[in-house]
DRENGU-894347 format. One record per residue: residue number from 1; residue in one letter; x negated, y, z of N, C-alpha, C in turn. Coordinates in Angstrom, 2 decimals. Last residue first. Example, Ala and Ser with C-alpha at 12.3 -4.5 7.8 and 13.67 -1.06 7.14 Angstrom:
[2; 'S'; [-12.85; -2.25; 7.08]; [-13.67; -1.06; 7.14]; [-12.90; 0.03; 7.87]],
[1; 'A'; [-13.19; -5.69; 7.80]; [-12.30; -4.50; 7.80]; [-13.20; -3.30; 7.80]],
This chain:
[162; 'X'; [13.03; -9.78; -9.84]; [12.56; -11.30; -10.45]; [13.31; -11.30; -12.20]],
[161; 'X'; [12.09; -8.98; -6.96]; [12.43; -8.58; -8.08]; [12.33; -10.13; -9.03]],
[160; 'X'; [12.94; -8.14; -3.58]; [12.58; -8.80; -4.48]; [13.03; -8.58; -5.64]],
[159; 'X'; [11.18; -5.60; -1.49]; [12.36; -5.84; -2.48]; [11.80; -6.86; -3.28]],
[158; 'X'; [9.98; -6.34; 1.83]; [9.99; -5.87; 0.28]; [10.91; -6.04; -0.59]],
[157; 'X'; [8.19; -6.24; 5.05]; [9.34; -6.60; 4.00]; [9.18; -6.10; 2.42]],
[156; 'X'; [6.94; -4.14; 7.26]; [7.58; -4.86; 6.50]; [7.97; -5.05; 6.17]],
[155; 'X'; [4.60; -1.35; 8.34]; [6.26; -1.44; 7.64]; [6.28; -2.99; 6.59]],
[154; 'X'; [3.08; -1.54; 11.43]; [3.13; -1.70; 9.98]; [4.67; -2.11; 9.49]],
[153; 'X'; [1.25; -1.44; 13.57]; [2.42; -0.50; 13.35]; [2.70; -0.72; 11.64]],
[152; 'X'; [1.41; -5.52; 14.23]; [1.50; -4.62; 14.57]; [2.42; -3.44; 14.01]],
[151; 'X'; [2.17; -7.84; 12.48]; [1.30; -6.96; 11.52]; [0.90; -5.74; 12.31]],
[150; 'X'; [1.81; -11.51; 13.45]; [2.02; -9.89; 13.48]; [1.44; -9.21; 12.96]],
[149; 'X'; [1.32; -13.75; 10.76]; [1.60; -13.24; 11.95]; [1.74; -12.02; 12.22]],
[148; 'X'; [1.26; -16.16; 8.40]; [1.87; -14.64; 8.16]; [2.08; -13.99; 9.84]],
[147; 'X'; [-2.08; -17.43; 9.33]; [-0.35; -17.10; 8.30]; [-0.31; -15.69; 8.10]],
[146; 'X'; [-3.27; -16.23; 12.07]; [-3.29; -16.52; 10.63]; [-1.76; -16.93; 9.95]],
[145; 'X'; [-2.46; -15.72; 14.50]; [-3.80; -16.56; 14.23]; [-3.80; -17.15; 13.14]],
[144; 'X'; [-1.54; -13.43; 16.33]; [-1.08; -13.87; 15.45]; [-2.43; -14.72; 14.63]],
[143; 'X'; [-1.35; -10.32; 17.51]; [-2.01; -10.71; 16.46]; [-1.81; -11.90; 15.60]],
[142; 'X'; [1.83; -8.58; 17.85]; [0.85; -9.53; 18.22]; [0.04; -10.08; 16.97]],
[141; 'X'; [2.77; -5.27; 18.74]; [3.06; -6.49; 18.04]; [1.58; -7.23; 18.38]],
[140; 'X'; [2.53; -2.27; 19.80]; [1.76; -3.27; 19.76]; [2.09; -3.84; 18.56]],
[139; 'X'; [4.93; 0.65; 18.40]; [3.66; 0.02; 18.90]; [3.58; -1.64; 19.33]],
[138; 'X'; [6.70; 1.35; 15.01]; [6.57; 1.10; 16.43]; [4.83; 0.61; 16.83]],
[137; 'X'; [6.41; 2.06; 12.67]; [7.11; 1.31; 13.05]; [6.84; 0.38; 13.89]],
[136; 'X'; [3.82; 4.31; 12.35]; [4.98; 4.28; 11.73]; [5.11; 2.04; 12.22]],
[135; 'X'; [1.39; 4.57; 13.94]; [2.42; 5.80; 13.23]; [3.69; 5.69; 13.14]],
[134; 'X'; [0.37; 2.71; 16.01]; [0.62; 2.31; 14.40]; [0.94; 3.74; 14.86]],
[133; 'X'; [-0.94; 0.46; 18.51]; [0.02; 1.68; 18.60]; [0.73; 2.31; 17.27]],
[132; 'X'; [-1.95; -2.22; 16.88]; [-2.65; -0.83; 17.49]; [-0.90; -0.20; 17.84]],
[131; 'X'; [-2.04; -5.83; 17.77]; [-1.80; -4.42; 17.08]; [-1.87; -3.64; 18.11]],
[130; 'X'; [-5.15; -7.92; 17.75]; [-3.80; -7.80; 18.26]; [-3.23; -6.57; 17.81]],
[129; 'X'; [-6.40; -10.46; 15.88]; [-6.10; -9.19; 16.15]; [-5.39; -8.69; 16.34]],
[128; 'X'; [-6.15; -13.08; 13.42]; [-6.67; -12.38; 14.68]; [-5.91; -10.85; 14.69]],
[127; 'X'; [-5.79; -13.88; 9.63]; [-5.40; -13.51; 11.31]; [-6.12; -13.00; 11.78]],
[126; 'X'; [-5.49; -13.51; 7.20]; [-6.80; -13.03; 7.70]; [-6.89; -13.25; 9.26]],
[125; 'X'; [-3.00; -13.05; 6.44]; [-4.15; -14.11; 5.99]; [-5.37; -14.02; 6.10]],
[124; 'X'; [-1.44; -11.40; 9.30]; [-1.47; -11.34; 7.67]; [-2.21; -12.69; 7.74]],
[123; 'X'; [-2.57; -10.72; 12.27]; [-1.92; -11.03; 11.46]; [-2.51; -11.05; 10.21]],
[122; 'X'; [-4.26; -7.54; 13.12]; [-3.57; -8.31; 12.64]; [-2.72; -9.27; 12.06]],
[121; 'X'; [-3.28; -4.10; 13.69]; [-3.96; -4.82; 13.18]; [-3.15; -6.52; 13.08]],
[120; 'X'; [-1.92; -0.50; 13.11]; [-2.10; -2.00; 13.62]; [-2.32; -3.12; 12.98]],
[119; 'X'; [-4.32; 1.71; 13.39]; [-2.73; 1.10; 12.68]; [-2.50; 0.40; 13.46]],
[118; 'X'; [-4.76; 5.24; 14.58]; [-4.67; 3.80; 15.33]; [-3.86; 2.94; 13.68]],
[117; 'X'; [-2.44; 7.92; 14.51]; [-4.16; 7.07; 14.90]; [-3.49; 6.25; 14.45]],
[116; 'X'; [-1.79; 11.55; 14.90]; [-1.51; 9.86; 14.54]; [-3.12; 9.17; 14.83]],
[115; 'X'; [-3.46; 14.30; 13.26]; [-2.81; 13.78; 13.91]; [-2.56; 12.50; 14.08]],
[114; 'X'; [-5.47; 15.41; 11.22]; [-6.08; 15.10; 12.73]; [-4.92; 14.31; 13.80]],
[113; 'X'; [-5.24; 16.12; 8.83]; [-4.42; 16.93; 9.64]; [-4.83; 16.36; 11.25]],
[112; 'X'; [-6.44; 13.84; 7.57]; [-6.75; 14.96; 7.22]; [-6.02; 16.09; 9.07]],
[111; 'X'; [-6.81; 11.23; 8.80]; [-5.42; 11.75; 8.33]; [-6.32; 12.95; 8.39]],
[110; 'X'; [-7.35; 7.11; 9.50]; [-7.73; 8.70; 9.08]; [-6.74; 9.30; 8.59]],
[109; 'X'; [-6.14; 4.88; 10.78]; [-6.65; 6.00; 11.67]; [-6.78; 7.46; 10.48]],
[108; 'X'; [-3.90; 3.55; 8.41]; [-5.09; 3.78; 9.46]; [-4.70; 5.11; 10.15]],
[107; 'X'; [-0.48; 1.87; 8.28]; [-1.04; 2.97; 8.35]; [-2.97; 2.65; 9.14]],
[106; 'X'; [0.37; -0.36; 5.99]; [-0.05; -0.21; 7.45]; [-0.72; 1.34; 7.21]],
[105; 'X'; [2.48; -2.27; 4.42]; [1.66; -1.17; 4.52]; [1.62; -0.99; 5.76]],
[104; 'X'; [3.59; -4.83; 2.66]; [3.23; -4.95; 3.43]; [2.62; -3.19; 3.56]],
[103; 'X'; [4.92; -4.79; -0.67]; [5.35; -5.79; 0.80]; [5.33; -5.21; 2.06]],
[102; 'X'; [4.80; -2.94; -2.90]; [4.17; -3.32; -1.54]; [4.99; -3.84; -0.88]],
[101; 'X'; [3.62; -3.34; -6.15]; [4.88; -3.70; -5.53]; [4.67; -3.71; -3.73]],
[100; 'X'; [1.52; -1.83; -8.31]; [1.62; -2.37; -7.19]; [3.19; -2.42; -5.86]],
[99; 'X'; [1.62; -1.79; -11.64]; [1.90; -0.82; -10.08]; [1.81; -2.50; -9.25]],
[98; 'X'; [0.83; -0.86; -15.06]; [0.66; -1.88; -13.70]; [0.92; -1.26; -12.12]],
[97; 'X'; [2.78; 0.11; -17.81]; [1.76; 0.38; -16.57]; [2.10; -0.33; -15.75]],
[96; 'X'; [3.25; 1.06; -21.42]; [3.57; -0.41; -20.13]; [2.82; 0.59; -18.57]],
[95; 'X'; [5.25; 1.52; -24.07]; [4.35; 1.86; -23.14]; [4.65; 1.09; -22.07]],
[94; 'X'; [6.18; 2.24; -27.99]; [6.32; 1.15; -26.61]; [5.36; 1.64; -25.21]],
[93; 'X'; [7.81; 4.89; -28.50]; [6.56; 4.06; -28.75]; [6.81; 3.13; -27.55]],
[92; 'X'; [9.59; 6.70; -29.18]; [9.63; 5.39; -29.15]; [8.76; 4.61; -29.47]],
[91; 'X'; [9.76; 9.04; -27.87]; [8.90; 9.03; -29.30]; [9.49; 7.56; -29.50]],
[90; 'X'; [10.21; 8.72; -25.22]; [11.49; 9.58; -25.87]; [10.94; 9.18; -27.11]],
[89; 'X'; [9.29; 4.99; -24.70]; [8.83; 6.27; -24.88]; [9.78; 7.54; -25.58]],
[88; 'X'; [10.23; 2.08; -23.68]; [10.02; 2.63; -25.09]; [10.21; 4.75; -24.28]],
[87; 'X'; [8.28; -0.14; -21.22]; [9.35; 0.83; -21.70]; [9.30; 1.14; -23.17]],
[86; 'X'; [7.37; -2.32; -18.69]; [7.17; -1.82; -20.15]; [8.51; -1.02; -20.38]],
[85; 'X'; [4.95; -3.32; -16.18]; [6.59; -2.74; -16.42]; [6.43; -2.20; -18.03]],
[84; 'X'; [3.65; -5.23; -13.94]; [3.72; -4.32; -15.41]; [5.12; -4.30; -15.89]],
[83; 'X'; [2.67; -5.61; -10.79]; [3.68; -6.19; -11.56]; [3.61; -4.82; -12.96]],
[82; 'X'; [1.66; -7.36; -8.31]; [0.68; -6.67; -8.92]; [2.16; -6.85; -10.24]],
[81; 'X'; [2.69; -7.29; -4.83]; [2.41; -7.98; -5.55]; [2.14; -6.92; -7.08]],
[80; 'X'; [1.02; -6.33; -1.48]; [1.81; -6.30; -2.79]; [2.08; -7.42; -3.69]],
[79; 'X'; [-0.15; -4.27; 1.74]; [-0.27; -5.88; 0.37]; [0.87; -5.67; -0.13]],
[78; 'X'; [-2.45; -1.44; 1.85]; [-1.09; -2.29; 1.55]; [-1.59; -3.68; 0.91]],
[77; 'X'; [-3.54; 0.75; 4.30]; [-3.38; -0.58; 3.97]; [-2.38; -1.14; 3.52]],
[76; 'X'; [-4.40; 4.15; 3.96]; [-3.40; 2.75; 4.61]; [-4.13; 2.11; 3.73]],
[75; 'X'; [-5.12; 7.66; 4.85]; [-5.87; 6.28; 4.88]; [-4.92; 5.40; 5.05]],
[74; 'X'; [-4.14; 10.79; 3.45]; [-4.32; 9.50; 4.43]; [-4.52; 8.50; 4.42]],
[73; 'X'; [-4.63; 12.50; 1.62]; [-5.49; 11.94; 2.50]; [-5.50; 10.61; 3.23]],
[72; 'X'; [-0.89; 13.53; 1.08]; [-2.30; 13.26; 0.69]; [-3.86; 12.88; 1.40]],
[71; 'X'; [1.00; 11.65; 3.37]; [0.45; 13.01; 2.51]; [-0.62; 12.55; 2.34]],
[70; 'X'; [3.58; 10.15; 5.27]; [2.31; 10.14; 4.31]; [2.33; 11.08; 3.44]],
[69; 'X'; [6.00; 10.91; 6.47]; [5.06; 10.39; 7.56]; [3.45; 10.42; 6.46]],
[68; 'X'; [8.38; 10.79; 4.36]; [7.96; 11.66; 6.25]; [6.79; 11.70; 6.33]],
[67; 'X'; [7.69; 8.40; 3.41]; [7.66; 9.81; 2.72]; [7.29; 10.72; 3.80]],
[66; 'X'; [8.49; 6.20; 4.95]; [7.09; 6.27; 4.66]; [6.94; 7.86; 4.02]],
[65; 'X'; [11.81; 6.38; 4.54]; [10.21; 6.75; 6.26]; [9.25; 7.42; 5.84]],
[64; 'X'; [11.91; 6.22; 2.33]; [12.13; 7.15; 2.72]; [11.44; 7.24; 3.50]],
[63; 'X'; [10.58; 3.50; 2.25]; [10.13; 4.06; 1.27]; [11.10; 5.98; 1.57]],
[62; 'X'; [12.34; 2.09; 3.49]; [10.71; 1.99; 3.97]; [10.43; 3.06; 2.94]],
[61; 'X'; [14.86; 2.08; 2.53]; [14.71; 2.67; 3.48]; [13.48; 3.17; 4.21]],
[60; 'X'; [13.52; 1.46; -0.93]; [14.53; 1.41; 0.09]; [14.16; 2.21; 1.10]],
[59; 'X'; [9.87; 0.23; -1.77]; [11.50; 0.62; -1.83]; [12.06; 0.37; -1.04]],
[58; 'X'; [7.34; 1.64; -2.78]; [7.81; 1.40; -2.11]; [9.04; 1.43; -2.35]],
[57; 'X'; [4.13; 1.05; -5.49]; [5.84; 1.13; -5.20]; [6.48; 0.79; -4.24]],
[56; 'X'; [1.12; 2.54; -6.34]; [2.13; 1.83; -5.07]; [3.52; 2.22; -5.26]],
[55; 'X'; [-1.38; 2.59; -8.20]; [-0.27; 3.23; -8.01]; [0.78; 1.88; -7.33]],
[54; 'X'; [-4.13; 4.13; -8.17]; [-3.47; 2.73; -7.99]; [-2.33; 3.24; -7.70]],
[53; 'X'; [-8.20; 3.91; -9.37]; [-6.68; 4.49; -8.94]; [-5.69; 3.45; -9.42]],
[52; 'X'; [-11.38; 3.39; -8.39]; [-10.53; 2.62; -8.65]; [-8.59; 3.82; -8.19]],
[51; 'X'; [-14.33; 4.49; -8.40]; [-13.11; 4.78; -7.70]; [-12.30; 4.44; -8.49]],
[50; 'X'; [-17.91; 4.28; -7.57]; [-16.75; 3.91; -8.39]; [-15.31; 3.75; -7.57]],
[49; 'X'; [-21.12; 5.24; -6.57]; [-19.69; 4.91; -6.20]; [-18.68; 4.95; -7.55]],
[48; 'X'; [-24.63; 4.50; -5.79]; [-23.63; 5.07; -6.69]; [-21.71; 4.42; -5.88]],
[47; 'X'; [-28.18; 4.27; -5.25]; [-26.26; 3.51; -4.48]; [-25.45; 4.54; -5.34]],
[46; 'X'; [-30.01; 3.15; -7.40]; [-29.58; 4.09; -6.53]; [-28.25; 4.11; -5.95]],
[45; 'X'; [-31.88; 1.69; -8.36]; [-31.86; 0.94; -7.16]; [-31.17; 2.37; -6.12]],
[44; 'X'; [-31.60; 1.54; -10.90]; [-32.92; 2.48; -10.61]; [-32.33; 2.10; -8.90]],
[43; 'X'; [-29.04; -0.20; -11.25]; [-30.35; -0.57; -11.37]; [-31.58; 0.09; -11.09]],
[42; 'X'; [-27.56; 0.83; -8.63]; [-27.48; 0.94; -10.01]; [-28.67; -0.04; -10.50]],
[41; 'X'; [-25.10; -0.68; -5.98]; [-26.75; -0.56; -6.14]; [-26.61; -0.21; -7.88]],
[40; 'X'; [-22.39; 0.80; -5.06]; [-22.98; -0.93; -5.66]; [-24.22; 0.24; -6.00]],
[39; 'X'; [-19.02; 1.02; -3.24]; [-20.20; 1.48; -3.43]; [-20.83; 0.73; -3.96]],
[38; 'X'; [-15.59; 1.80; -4.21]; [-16.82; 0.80; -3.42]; [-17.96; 1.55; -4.20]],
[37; 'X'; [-12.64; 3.18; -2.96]; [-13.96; 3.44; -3.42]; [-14.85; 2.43; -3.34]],
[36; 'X'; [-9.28; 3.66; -4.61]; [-10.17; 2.81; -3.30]; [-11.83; 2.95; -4.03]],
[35; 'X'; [-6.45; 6.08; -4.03]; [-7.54; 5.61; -4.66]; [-8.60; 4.77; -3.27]],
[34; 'X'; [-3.13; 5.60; -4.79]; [-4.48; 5.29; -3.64]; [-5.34; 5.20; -4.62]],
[33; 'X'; [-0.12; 7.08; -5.07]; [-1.23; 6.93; -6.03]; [-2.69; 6.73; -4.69]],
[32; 'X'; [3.26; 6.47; -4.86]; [2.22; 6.46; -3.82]; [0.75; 6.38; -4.98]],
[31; 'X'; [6.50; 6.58; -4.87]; [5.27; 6.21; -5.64]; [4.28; 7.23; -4.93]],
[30; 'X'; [9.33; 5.33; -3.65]; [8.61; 6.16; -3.42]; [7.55; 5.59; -4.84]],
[29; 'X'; [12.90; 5.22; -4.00]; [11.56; 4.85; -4.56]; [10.46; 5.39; -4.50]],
[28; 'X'; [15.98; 4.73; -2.95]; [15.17; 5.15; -2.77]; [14.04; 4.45; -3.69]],
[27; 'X'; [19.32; 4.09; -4.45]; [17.76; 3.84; -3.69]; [17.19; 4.17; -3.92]],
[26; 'X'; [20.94; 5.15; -5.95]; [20.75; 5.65; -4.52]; [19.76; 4.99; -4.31]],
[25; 'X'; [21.64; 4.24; -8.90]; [22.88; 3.92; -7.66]; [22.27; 4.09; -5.95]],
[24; 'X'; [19.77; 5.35; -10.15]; [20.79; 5.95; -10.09]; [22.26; 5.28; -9.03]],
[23; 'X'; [16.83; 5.92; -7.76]; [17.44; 5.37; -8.67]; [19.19; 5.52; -9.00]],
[22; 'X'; [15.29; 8.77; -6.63]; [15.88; 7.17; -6.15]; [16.77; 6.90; -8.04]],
[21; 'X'; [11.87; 9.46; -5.09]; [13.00; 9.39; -6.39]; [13.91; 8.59; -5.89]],
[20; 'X'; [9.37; 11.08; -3.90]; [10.20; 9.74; -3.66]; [11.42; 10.56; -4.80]],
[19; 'X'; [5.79; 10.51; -3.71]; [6.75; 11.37; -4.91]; [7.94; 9.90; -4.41]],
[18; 'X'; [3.02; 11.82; -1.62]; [3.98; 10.49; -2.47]; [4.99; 11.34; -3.73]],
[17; 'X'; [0.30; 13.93; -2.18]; [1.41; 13.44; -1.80]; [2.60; 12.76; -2.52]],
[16; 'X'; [-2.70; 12.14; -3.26]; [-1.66; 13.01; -3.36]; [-0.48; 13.07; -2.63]],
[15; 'X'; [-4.03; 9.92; -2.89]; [-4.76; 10.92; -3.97]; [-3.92; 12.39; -3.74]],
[14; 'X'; [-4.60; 8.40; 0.15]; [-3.71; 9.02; -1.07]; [-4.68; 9.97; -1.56]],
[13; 'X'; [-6.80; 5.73; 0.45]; [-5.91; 6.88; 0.64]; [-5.21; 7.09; -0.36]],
[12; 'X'; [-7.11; 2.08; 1.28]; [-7.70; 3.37; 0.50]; [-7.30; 4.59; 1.24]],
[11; 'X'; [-7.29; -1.16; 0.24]; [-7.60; -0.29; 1.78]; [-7.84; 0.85; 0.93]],
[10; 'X'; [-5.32; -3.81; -0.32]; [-6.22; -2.33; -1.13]; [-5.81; -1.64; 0.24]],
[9; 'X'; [-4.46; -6.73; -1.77]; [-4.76; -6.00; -1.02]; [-5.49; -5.07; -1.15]],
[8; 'X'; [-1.88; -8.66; -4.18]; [-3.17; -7.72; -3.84]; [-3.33; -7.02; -2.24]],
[7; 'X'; [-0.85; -11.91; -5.61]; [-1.09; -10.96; -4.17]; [-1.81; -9.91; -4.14]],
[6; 'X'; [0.52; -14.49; -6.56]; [0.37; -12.82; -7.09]; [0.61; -12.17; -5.88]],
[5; 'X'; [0.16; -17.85; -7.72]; [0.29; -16.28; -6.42]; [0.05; -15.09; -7.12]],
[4; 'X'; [2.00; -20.51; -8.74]; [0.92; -19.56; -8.63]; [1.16; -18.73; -7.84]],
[3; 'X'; [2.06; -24.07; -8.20]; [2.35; -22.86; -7.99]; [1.72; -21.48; -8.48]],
[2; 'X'; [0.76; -26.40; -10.42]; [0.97; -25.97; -8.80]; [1.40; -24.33; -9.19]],
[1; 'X'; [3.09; -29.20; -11.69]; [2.36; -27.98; -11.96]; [2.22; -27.21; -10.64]],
């Protein structure tokens, strides 16, 4: 039987500023809400937009940083994996929601407040491209010609869950 994958990628912003929590034996948990926009032709041939919302789970120590450093507006890049969680409700109704597990986040260039730049580029499954100066966790790193290569200013790693 072959394998399967569970990967997302999503270029966006924040809708809001994060919200970090931790869990009852101390870790950290951020939640991060991105919205991502694409644009598509209507049929009266008028460009219109649709906005997709998304909710990002960071954990651990990346997920304190990342609090510092992200507010509402700002432009990243995350990869993840795509995971539904189910509960029972104070009512006890059953209830589920899909989040996004992030691996991978990179900061962009845009920031309301005008400060920071640059992310860093790439690496990942897309290779090429050497890294930017980033925000957040440190400057260069190397591009890297596909696989998993440098991510530049970008926060790696992830909690595994299983």
């Amino acid at each position: 039987m072959a394998e399967g994958m569970n990967k997302a990628i999503l270029i966006g912003n924040l809708g809001m500023d994060p919200e970090l929590r931790f869990t009852q034996n101390g870790q950290a948990i951020l939640r991060i809400r991105l919205a991502t926009t694409e644009s598509y032709v209507n049929r009266n041939k008028e460009r219109q937009e649709r906005t997709e919302w998304h909710t990002v789970i960071v954990w651990g120590n990346r997920a304190e940083a990342l609090n510092k450093i992200l507010s509402k507006g700002r432009s990243i890049a995350v990869e993840g994996r795509i995971q539904t969680r189910q509960w029972d409700d104070k009512d006890g109704n059953k209830r589920s929601t899909t989040e996004i597990n992030a691996t991978n986040i990179v900061l962009l260039g845009g920031r309301r407040d005008g400060g920071g730049g640059g992310g860093g580029g790439g690496g990942g499954d897309y290779g090429g491209g050497g890294g930017g100066g980033g925000s957040y966790g440190g400057g260069g790193g190397g591009g890297g010609g596909g696989g998993d290569g440098g991510d530049g200013g970008s926060s790696s790693g992830g909690r595994d869950s299983g």
